[in-house]
Structure formats: C-alpha cells, structure tokens
C-alpha positions in Angstrom: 2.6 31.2 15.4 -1.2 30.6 14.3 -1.5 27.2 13.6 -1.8 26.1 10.2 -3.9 24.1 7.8 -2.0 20.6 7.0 -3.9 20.1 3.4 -3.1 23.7 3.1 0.2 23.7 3.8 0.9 20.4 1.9 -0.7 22.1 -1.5 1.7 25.5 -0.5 4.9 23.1 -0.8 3.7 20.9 -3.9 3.2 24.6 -5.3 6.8 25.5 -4.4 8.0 22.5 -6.1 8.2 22.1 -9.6 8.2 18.2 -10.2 10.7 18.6 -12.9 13.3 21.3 -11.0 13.2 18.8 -8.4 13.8 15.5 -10.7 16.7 17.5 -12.5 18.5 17.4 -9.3 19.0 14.0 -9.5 18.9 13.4 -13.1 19.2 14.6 -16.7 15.8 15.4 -18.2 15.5 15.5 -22.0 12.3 16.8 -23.7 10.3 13.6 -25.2 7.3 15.5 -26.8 5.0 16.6 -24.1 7.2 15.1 -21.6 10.7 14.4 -20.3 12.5 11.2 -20.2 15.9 10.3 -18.3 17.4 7.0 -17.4 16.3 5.5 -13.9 16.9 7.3 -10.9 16.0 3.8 -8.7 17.3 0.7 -11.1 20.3 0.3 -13.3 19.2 0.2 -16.3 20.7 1.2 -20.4 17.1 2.1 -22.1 15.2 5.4 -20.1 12.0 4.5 -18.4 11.8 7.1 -16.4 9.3 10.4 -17.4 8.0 13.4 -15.7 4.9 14.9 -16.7 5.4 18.8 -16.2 1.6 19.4 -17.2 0.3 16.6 -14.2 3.0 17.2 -12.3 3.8 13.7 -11.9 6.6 11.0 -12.7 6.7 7.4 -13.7 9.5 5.2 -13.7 9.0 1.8 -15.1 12.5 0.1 -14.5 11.2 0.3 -10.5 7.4 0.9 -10.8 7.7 3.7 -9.0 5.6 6.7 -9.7 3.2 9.1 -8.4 3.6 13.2 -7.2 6.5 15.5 -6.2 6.2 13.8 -2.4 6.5 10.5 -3.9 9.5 10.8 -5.5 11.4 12.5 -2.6 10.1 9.4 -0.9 11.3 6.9 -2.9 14.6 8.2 -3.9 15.5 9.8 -0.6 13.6 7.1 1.5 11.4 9.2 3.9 7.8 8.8 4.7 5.2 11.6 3.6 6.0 14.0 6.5 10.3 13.5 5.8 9.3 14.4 1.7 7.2 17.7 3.1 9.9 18.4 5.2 12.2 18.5 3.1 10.4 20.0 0.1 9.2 22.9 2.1 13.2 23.5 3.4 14.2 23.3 -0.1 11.5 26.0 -0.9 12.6 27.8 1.9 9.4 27.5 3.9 9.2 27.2 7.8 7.9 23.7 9.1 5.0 24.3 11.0 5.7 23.3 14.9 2.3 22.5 15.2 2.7 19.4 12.7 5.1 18.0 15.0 3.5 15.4 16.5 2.6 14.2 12.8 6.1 12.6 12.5 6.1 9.3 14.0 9.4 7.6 12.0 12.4 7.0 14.7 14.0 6.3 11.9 13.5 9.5 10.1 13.6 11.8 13.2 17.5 10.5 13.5 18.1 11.4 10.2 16.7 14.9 10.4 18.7 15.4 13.6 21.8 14.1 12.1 21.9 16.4 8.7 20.9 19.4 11.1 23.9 18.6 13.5 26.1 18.2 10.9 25.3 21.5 8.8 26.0 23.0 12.2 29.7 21.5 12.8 30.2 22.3 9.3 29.8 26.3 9.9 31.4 25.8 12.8 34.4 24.7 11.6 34.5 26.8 8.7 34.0 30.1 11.0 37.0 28.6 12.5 39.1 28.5 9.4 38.1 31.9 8.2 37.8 34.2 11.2 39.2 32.7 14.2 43.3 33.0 15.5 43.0 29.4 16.2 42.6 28.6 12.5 45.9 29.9 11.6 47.6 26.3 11.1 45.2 25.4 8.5 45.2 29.3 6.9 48.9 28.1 6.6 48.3 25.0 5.1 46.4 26.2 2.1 48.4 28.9 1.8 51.4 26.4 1.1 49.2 24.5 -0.8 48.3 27.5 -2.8 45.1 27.5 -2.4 43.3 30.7 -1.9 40.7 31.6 0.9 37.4 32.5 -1.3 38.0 28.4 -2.7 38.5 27.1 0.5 35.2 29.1 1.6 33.0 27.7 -1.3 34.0 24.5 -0.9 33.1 25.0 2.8 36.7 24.0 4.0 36.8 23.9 7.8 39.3 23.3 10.6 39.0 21.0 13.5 40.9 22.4 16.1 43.5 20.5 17.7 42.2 19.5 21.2 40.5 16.5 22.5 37.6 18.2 23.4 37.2 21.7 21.1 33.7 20.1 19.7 32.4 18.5 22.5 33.0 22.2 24.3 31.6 23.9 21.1 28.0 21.6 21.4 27.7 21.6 25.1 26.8 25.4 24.4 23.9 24.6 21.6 20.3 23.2 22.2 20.2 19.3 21.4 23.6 19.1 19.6 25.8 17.7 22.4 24.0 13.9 22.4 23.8 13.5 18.8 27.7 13.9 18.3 28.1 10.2 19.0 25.6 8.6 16.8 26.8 11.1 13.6 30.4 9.3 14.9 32.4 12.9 15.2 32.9 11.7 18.7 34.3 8.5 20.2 33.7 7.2 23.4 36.5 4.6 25.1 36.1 1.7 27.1 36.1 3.7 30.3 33.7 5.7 28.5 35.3 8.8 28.1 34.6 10.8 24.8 36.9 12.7 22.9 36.6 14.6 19.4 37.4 12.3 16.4 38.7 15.3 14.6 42.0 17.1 16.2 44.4 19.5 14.3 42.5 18.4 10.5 41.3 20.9 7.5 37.7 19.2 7.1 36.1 18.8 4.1 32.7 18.9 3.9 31.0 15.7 2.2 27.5 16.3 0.7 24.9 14.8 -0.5 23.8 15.1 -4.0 21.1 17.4 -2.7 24.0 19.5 -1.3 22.9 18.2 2.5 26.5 18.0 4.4 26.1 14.0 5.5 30.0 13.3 6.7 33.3 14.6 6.9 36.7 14.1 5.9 39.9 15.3 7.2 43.1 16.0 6.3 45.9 16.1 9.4 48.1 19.2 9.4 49.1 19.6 12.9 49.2 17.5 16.0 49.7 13.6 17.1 50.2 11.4 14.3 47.7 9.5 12.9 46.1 9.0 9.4 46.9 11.2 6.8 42.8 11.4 6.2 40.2 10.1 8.3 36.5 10.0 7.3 33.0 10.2 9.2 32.2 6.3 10.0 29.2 5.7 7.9 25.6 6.4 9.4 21.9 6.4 8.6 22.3 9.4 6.3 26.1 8.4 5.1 27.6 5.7 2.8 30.9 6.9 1.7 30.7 4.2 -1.6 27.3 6.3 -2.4 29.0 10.0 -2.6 31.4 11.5 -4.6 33.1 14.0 -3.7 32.0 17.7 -5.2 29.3 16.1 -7.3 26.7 18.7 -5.8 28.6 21.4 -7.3 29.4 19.9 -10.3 26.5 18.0 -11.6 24.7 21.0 -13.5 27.8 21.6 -15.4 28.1 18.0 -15.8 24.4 17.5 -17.2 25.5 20.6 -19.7 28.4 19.0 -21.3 27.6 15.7 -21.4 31.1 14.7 -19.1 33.2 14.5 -15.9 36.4 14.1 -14.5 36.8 11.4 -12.5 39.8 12.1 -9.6 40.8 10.7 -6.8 41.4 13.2 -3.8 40.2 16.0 -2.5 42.6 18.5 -2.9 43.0 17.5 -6.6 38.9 18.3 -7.1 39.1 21.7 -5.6 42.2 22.7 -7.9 40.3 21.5 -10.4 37.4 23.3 -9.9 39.7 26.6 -8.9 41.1 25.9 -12.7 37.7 26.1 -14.5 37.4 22.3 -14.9 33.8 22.3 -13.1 32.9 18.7 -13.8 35.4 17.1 -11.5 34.6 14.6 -9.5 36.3 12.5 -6.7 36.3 9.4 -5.5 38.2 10.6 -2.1 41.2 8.2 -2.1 39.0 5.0 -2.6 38.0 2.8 -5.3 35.2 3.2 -7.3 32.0 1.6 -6.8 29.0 0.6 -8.9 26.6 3.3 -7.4 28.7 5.8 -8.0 29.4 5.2 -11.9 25.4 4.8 -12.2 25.5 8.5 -10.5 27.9 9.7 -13.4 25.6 7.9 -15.8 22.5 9.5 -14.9 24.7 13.0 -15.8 26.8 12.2 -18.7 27.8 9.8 -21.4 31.8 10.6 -21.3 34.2 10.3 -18.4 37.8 11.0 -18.7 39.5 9.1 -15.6 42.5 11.4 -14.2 44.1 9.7 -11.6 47.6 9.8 -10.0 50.5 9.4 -12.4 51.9 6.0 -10.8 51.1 2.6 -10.6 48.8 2.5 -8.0 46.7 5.3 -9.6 47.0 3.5 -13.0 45.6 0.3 -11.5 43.2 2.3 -9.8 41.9 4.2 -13.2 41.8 0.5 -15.2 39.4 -0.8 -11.9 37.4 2.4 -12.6 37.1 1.8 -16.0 35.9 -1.2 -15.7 33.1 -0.5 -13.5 32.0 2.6 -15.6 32.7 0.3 -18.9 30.0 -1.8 -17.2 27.7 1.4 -17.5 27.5 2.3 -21.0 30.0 5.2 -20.2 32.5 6.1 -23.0 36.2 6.5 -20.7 39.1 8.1 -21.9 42.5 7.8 -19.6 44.0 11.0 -18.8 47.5 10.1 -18.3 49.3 12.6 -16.0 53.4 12.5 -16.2 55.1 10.1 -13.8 54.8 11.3 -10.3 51.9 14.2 -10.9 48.4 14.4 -10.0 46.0 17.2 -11.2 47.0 19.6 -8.2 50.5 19.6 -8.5 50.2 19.4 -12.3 48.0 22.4 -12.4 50.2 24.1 -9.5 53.4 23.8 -11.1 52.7 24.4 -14.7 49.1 25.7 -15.0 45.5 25.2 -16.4 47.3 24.6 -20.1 48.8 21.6 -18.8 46.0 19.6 -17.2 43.7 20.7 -21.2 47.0 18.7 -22.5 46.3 15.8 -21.1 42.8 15.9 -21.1 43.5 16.4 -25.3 45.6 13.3 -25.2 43.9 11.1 -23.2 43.4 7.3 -24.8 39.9 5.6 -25.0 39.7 2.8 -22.6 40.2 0.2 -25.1 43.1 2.0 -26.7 45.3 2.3 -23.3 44.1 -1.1 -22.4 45.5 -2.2 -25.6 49.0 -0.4 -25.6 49.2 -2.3 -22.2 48.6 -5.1 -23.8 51.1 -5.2 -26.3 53.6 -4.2 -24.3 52.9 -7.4 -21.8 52.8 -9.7 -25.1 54.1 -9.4 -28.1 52.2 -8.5 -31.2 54.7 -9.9 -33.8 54.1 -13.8 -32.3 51.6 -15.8 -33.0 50.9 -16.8 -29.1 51.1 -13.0 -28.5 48.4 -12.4 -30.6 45.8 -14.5 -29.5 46.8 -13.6 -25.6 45.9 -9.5 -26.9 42.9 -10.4 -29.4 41.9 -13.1 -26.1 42.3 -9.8 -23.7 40.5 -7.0 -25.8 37.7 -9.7 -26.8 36.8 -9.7 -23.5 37.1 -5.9 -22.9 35.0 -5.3 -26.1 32.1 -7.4 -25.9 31.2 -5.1 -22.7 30.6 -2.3 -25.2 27.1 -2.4 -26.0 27.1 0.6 -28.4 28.3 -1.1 -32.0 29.5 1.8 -33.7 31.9 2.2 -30.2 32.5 -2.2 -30.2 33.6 -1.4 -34.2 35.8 0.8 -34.4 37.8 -0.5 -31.1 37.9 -4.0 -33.4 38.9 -2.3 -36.2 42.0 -0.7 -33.9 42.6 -4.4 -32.4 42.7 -6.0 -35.8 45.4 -3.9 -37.1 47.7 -3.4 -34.2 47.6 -7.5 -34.4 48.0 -7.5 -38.5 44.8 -10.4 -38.0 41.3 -9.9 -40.0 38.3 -7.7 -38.6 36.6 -11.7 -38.9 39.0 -13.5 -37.0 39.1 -10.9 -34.2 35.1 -10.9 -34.6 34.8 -15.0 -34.2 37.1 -14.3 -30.6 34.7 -11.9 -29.6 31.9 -14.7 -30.1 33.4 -17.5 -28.3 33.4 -15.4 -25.1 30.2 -14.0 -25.6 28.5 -15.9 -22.5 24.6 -14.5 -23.7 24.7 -12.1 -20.5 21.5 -10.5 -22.2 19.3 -13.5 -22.0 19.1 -13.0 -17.8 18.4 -9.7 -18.5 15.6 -9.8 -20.7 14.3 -12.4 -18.0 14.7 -9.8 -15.7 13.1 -6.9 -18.3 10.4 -9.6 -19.1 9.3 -9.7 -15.5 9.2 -6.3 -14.7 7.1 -5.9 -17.1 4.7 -8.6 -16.5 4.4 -7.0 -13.3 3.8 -3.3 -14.3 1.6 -4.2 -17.1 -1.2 -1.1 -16.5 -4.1 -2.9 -17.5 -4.0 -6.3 -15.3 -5.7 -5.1 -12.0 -7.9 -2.7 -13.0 -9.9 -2.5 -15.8 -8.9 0.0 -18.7 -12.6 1.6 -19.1 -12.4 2.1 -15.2 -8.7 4.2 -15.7 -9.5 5.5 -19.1 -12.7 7.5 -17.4 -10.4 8.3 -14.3 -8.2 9.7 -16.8 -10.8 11.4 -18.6 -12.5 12.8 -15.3 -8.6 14.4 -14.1 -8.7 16.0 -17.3 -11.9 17.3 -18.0 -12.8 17.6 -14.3 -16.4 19.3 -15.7 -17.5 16.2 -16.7 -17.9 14.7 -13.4 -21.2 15.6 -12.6 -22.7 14.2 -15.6 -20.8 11.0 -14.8 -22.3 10.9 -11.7 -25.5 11.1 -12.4 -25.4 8.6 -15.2 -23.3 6.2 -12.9 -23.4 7.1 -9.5 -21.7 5.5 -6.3 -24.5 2.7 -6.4 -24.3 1.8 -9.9 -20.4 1.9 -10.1 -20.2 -0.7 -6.4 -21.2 -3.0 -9.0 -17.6 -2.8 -11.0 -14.7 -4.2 -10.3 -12.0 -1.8 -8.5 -15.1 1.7 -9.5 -14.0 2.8 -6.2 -11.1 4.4 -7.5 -13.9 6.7 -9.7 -16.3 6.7 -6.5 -13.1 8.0 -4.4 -12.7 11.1 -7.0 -16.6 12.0 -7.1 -15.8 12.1 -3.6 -12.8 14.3 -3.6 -14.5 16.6 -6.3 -17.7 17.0 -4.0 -15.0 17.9 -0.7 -13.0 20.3 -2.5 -15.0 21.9 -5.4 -12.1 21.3 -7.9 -9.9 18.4 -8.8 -5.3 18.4 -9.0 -5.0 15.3 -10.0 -1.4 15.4 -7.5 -3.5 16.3 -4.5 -6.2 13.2 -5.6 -3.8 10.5 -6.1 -2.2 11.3 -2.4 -6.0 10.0 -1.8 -5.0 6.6 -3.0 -2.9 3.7 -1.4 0.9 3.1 -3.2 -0.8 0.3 -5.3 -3.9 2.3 -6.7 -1.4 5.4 -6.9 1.2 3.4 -9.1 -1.2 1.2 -11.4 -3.0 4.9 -12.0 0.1 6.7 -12.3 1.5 3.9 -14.9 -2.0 3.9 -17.3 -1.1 8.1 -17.2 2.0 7.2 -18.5 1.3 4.8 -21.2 1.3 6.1 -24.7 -2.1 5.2 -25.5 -3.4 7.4 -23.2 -2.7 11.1 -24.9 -5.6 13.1 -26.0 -7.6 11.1 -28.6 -7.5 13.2 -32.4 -10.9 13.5 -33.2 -12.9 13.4 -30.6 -14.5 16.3 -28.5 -14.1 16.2 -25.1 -17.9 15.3 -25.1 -17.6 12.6 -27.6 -15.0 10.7 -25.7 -17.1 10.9 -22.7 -20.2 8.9 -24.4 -17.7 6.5 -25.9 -16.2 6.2 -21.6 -19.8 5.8 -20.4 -21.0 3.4 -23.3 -18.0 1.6 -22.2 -19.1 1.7 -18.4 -22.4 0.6 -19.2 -21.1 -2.5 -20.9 -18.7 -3.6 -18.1 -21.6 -3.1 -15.9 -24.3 -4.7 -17.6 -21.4 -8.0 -18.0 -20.8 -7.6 -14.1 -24.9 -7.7 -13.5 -25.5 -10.5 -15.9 -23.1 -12.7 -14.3 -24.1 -12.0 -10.4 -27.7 -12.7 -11.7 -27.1 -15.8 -13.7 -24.4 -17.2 -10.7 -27.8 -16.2 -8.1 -30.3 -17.6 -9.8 -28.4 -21.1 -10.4 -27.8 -21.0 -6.4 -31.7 -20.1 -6.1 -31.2 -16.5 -4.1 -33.2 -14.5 -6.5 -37.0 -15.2 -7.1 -38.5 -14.7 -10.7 -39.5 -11.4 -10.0 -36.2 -10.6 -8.5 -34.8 -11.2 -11.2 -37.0 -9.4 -14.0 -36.3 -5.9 -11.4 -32.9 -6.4 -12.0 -33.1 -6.6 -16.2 -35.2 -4.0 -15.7 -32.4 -1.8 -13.9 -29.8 -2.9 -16.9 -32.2 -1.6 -19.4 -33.2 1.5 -18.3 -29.6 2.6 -17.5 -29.5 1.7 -21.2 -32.2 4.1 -21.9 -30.5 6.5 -20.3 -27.4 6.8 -22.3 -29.4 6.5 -25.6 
C-alpha cells in the first residue's frame, strides 16, 4: 500500500464524519435556530448546554467545558487520544487505517482497548456461526426453539453459543493471529492456581453486550446444557466494559427511542428480545441487575418517558420502585407497567400475545400514583396518623419532581385520596424541602466562573479570530495592517499569529482543521467564544465594516499595551528620550494607517 499523507488522511475522515450524525449517536439533537442543542453528553445536568454547530462543524458543551471538532468529541466521550478518535472515525466511515500510521499510536492504554473490542467482535461471530450453522449448536437451536424464539431474532440480536467444552475457545483462537493472549485480559478465559486455563463459557447461549456505538464490549450467558453453575454469568468488567454503564439492546433501540420520546425499561434478556420480536423497539434491559445512575442519564439523553416493566412479583416490584427512584432523580416521567402475578414480558407476550403486553403498557400507573396505592394500603387513609404517615411519604416522593405542572397534579391526587387541603399537603412538602438547589447553583455558579469566554483572552483578540474563520479573505489585509510583529505586542495575539500562519501553509482556512492547531485550553476558550450568543453575524454591518470596527479595536488594545510597556520602562530608566519619541511615533503612524 503507498503510503499515505497523515494531514490528508485526517481531513478524508473529518470529511466522512458529519459532526452532528456522529453526536446523534449518543444524544438527541433538537434544532435551536442555526444550531442544535441536547442535554450533556459528559455532566448530569436538567437545562441543555450542549450544541453542535453543523455549519463549523464543531460542538460546545458548557455543563463540562468540553468542546472543539468531530475528533474531540470522540475523545472526550469515548476517552481516546487523537489517533484512538481517527481510528475509530475512519472504521465508522468504513475507511482502512493506514499501516503506515502505526507507529503514531503510542497509548498502552488505548492499544489494549483496540485489541480487546477486535477480539471480542471476533468470539462474537464465532459463536454465532456456531449457533446458526454448526451440528454442535444444536442444544442451543433447541433452546430457543422451546423458548419460541425464531432463528432470524436470534441472528439479529447476534445470539451465539459457547460450546460445552473446557477448551472449544481456547482451541478456536490458537488458530487466529494475535487472539489466543488476549482471551485472558477480555476475562473469557480463566487461569487456576496451577495455572491451567479453561473457557469461562461452556454449554451457554451468549448474548452479545454492546456498546452504545454498537462495539461488542462483554458477554453474557445463559446455561442450557452441561455442569451446573449460574443460571447467567457475565464478562468480568474490563478496560472497555462496565456492566452498570450498558444496557442491554440500547444500540438497537436508541433511534427509535429518540423518535418517540420513550423506553421500556426490563430486566432480562430474553424479555428485551421478545420485546423487540413483538414491535416494542424501545426496550431496554437492565440484564437482571439493579439500575444505576449512568444508565438512567443514558435514557435521559433519549427520552422524557419511561414505563418500568419488570417481573410480576415482589422482587421485580421492589426492583421497579429502586428504578424509579433513580430515574425520578433524572427528570424522567415513569409509569409502572404492572404485569399479572407471576409473568414477565416474555411469557406474557408468549402465552397471550402482543395485545397483552399494549394492555399493560395502557394501564400502567405514574410513579407517584402506584407509590401512593402502596401507600394506602400500608396505612390507612381514613386515620388521622395514617394520613400524615401517606402525605409524610408522597411529600418526600414529590418534592423530587422538578417539573410543577407534574409536582401539581400528583398533589392534587394526594390531597384527595387523603380528604386534606391542596395547602396542608403543600406546607408538608415545604418542611422537607432541604434547599438541595442551593449546592447546585454553587456548583452551576462555578462552572461558570470557570468557562466564562472572555477571562483569558481578550474579546477583540477572539472576535477578529472569529471574524478571520469566517471571512477567511480578510486575512491578508489583517496582516498587513497588524502583522506578527505588531500583534507579539498583545496579550495571547498568538492565537491570530498561529492562523496567519496556517492560512500562509495551506492556502485556505477549515476552521476544524485550525483549531486541531491549538492546545485543549486555546481550543476550548475559542470553541466557547464560537458558541456564545453574541457572537452570530452582526445585522448591519458588511463584512468589511466589521473588519474596520475589529482593527480599530486592535489598534486600541495595542496602543494601551505600548503605552503601558513605555511608561513601566521609562520609570525603570531602560528607554532614552529618543527611545521613547520612536516608539510614539510607531503608535501613531499605525494610526495613520487605519485612518
């Protein structure tokens, strides 16, 4: 293969990769005038912060401060240096990584992860080739076949089978290039004190668990034939696998999620695939564990509504009330989908069809509503010491709502069940109000103390860096009003002196391929004055017009800068008399020059 250009090649991928197809993967974009806005992608947060510019090709996220190009955001969110973000943008784009880049990628850290998402997309096929084609596959072909389940699912989902022998992967990799040592750091292997090594998976239908960019990262597996053991057993975590980070078909589901605004929440795995074999495409699962803050700030990031379906028993009853809370603590609008006694959605759905399941789905109770029918039936609403134990338990429920139209209209249900005022219920409510938003305007007040755009560098200096990645013509007439020499004199010009520089090198100016010029600092105090509303294309000006009003304002920070070095000098006796009259001189006749 000829060897190729890097800047090339990195300007081919940024080309392949629209900034906003690649943000919607991990978040809901909505059009906010000449940009799109989404909640946070990096910090919790309840207001969005977060915009893409599709015209710069660039994203801001005040919540973390983040910001920058395509690259950048692959490198914040999926924590990869520059060469890990290429890599992966040019895979997603389905372009070849150059071999001769190579020795560009210097990360340990990253090289293990690259290894491990390549093993385990391998296994996966592997496994599923198993299932599908192979004689040996027959136990689990029988399994689904008793559980109903037809072949094509099983083949979208990726379903796999781990055949039942001790060593039927470790055989399987000693046949492929650079698999075989990389088994027992992705943990599908496990080595005993003697040091022997032996699969982890034996006689199990495997599911595949993916990330939410639809990279296989672990495995779960269900035991159907063989030694006895855990009914499912799941891929120890790794560097590229948290199991309280993933939920379970959320790659598959999350477009159809983003469209309607809500998801199913369900607990295992066979339950999401009969789901999704049923038409009800925005289930999730939580794969037989309890919910965890990351993952309800996934589901926000996707949808405002999430009806909790969970086993019809008491365990998956306390489960779904743990859930709920978690997702209350989110903003999230739950409804509980109550299955009949004994049920969960895959033998609901098996036994008495789709129509079923939509029943329950059409009955299921806002949070606060089953909450409260609990309630009542622990206490009773007819005494007096009943009463205030319910108001005492819904007060605390409801003052986590932070929409008030929702917070309302649950009081106004409270008060009546209880036969007490909307006021009375209301002062409860206020006497556990703790004033949990006070830390959190601290917290919002420092964040943005610390992004504010124009602290570090001065606006005039970002204003004309703004101006000059817009109107990229004007930069020759800058620079020969203010060139490198005059601007040295500014404080932080050699962000401008760094894109008279680019300009000169490449004949043209993106402003994504100049700000991967800059360090993370310069990149995100740039990226943030981009970003601010002041900064959309003046009304009334010409382009030419704002660039007098720019250079005037140049011209003034310099000539402050120059007065003050020459006052500070001449107090400390550097500069002669006559030093000192050349250097007026130099202040007025770049004066002249604007005039």
């Amino acid at each position: 293969m000829d060897k190729v250009d890097f800047k090339e090649f990195i300007e081919k991928v940024r080309q392949a990769n629209d900034i906003v197809e690649v943000v919607s993967e991990y978040v809901v974009l909505k059009r906010a005038g000449s940009k799109f806005k989404s909640l946070s992608p990096f910090k919790k947060e309840k207001t969005p912060s977060f915009f893409v510019d599709p015209q710069k090709q660039l994203f801001k996220c005040f919540s973390s401060g983040y910001g920058g190009t395509v690259f950048d955001f692959i490198m914040y969110y999926e924590k990869l240096d520059f060469i890990g973000a290429l890599k992966h943008l040019a895979r997603r784009a389905g372009l070849s990584f150059p071999s001769s880049f190579r020795y560009e990628e210097q990360n340990e850290s990253l090289r293990q992860k690259q290894k491990l998402w390549e093993l385990h997309e391998a296994v996966a096929e592997y496994w599923t080739k198993i299932l599908v084609d192979e004689p040996s596959g027959e136990p689990a072909r029988a399994y689904l076949k008793e559980r109903n389940i037809d072949l094509c699912i099983a083949k979208e989902f990726g379903l796999g089978y781990a055949l039942n022998s001790w060593d039927g992967l470790l055989r399987w990799a000693s046949t492929k290039k650079g698999l075989l040592e990389m088994l027992e750091p992705a943990g599908l292997v496990i080595r005993t004190e003697h040091s022997k090594i032996y699969d982890r998976f034996r006689g199990r239908l495997m599911f595949r668990i993916t990330d939410e960019a639809g990279k296989v990262v672990g495995f779960s597996g269900r035991l159907i034939e063989g030694e006895q053991g855990p009914k499912y057993l799941n891929s120890p975590e790794s560097p590229i696998f948290t199991k309280g980070k993933i939920l379970y078909g959320f790659h598959k589901a999350k477009r159809a999620i983003a469209e309607t605004g809500k998801a199913i929440l369900c607990e295992g795995h066979i339950d999401l695939i009969r789901l999704h074999a049923a038409g009800f495409s925005t289930a999730v699962a939580t794969q037989g564990t309890a919910l965890t803050e990351h993952q309800a700030g996934l589901l926000k990031r996707f949808c405002s509504e999430v009806f909790v379906a969970y086993d019809g028993d008491r365990a998956g009853e306390e489960a779904a009330l743990r859930a709920s809370e978690i997702l209350l603590a989110e903003g999230l609008e739950i409804k509980i989908a109550q299955l009949p006694p004994g049920e969960d959605p895959d033998s609901l759905i098996s036994k008495k069809g789709r129509e079923a399941f939509e029943k329950v789905l059409e009955e299921a109770l806002p949070y606060p509503s089953f909450v409260l029918n609990k309630a009542c039936l622990e206490y009773s609403p007819q005494q007096a010491f009943g009463k205030s134990k319910i108001a005492e338990k819904m007060a605390g429920l409801l003052i986590k709502i932070s929409d008030p139209v929702r917070r309302h209209t649950a009081s106004l249900e409270v008060a009546a069940r209880l036969g007490i005022s909307l006021e009375i219920f209301e002062q409860k409510m206020a006497q556990l109000d703790t004033a949990n938003k006070r830390p959190e305007e601290l917290n919002r007040k420092e964040d943005q103390e610390k992004q504010s755009w124009g602290e570090k560098i001065p606006p005039v200096i970002l204003e004309s860096l703004w101006f000059l990645m817009e109107y990229p013509q004007f930069i020759a007439h800058f620079k020969e009003t203010f060139p490198a020499g005059v601007l040295s004199a500014m404080p932080a010009a050699e962000l401008l002196i760094r894109l008279y520089d680019f300009e000169e090198a490449q004949k043209t100016v993106s402003i994504s391929s100049f700000l991967e010029t800059l360090s993370q600092e310069q990149k995100g105090i740039v990226v943030s004055f981009m970003f601010h509303p002041l900064q959309e294309k003046p009304e009334g000006y010409t382009p030419e017009e704002h660039c007098r009003i720019l250079q005037e304002g140049l011209f003034l920070l310099w000539r402050q800068k120059c007065l003050e070095r020459i006052k500070l000098q001449s107090q400390s006796g550097i500069l002669s008399g006559q030093e000192i009259s050349a250097k007026l001189k130099e202040i007025v006749d770049l004066a002249r020059k604007l005039l």
